[in-house]
N, C-alpha and C positions, 0 to 999 in steps of 0.2 A: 263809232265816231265817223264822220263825213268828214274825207280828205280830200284835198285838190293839190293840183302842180300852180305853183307861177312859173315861169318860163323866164329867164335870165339871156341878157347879149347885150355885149358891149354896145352904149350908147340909149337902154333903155329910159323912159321916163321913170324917175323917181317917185314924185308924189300915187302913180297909178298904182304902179306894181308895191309899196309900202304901204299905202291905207288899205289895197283890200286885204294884205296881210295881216297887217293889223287888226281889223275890224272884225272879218272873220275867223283869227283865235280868237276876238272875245268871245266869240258868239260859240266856242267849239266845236269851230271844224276845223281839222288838223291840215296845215299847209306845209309843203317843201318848196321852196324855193330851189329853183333848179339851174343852172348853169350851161348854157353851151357850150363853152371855155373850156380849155384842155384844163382849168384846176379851178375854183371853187371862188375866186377873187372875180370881180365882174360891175365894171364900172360904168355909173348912170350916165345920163347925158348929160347933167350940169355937174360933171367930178365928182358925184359922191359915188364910193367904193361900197362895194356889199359883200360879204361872205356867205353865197350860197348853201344852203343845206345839206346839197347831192351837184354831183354833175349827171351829166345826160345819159352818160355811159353805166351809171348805176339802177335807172329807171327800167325794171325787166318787166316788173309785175303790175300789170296795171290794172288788173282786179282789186288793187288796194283804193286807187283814186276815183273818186266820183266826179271830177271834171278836171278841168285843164284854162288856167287864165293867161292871157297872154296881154302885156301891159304893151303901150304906144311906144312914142318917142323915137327920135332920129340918131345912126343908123341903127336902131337894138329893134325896130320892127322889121327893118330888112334883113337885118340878120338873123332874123326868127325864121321868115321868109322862104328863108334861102338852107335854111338847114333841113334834110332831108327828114332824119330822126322824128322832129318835131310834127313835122309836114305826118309821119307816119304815125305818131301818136294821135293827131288832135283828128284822122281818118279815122281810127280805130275806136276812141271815143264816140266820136259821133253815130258810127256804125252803132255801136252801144248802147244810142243813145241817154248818152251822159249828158251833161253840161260842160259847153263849150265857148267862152266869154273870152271877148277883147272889143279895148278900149282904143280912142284916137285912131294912131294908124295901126294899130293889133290886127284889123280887120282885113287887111290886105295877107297877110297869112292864111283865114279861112279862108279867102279866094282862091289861094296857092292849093290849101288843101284840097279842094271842090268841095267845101259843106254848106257852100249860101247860096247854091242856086234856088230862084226861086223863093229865097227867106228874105222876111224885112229885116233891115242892120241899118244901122248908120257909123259915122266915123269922122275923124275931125276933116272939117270943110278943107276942101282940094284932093281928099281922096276917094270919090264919087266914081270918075271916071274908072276906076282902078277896080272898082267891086261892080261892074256890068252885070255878071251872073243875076243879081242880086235883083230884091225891091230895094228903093233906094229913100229912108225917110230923113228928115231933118229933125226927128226929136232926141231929147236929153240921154236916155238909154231906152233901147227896143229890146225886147225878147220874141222871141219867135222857137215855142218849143224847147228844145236843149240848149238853143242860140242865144245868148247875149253880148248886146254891143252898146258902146257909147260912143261918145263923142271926145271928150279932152279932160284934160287936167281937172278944170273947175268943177267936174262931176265925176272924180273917182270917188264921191262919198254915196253918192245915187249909184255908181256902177255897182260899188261892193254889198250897199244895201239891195238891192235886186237881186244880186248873185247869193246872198244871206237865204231871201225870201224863197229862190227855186230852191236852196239847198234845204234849210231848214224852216220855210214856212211865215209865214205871214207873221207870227206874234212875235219870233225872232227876231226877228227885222225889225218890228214895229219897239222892240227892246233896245235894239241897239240906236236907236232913233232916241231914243229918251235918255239913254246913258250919255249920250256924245251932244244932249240937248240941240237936236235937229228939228223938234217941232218946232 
């Protein structure tokens, strides 16, 4: 089974980091939800509380995960940022290359890690300046390789269907379109 991390910190976007949860257990690929936080409680940016899976401190093996998603929202992307650990994860992955996806402002962490120099991303408008390394597009979600990014809220259904199709393939994806009545 195709596993990935979501990445958790105080302040994250909600609807990002929960639909591609969502979405991709339907699809079967196994997700942990992971925590920054010194304990397992980790609250979104509009007050909703989550119980993470794992904290950060438990993640040793990461031969287990096939990517790493890191959700937007204010401050749970700077605090993603800003965390070294993660910064050392989402390098190692790429090195690997795995699959390595973030949404809105998620994408200012792959900058932190150095894995978009050179690669197309986008991210929610006013954070351009911030991903220089980068090609810089204005579409709904990019991929570039092991790379994917989006933009905001309104398209964490498109982010997680993307991340569905590099994990598991185009008729995946084209399934969970039809369960969730996307066509």
């Amino acid at each position: 089974m195709m596993k990935a991390i979501v990445f958790l910190a105080e302040g994250f976007e909600e609807v990002e980091a929960l639909t591609v949860v969502d979405y991709l257990r339907r699809k079967d690929i196994g997700v942990d939800t992971v925590s920054i936080t010194q304990n397992n409680m980790v609250k979104g940016a509009h007050d909703i509380t989550l119980i993470a899976d794992k904290k950060i401190d438990d993640i040793n093996n990461l031969d287990r995960y096939d990517g790493a998603i890191i959700p937007g929202g204010m401050p749970g992307a700077i605090n993603l940022r800003d965390n070294a650990r993660v910064i050392e994860i989402l390098s190692i992955m790429n090195k690997d290359d795995k699959m390595v996806a973030a949404i809105c402002a998620g994408p200012i962490v792959l900058q932190r890690a150095g894995i978009i120099a050179g690669k197309r991303v986008t991210s929610y408008p006013g954070f351009e300046e911030k991903l220089k390394d980068s090609i810089y597009m204005e579409e709904p979600v990019v991929r570039d390789g092991n790379i994917i990014t989006s933009r905001g809220p309104a398209l964490a259904v498109d982010f997680a269907i993307e991340i569905i199709k590099y994990l598991r393939g185009e008729e995946k994806a084209e399934e969970l379109k039809e369960d969730i009545l996307y066509k």
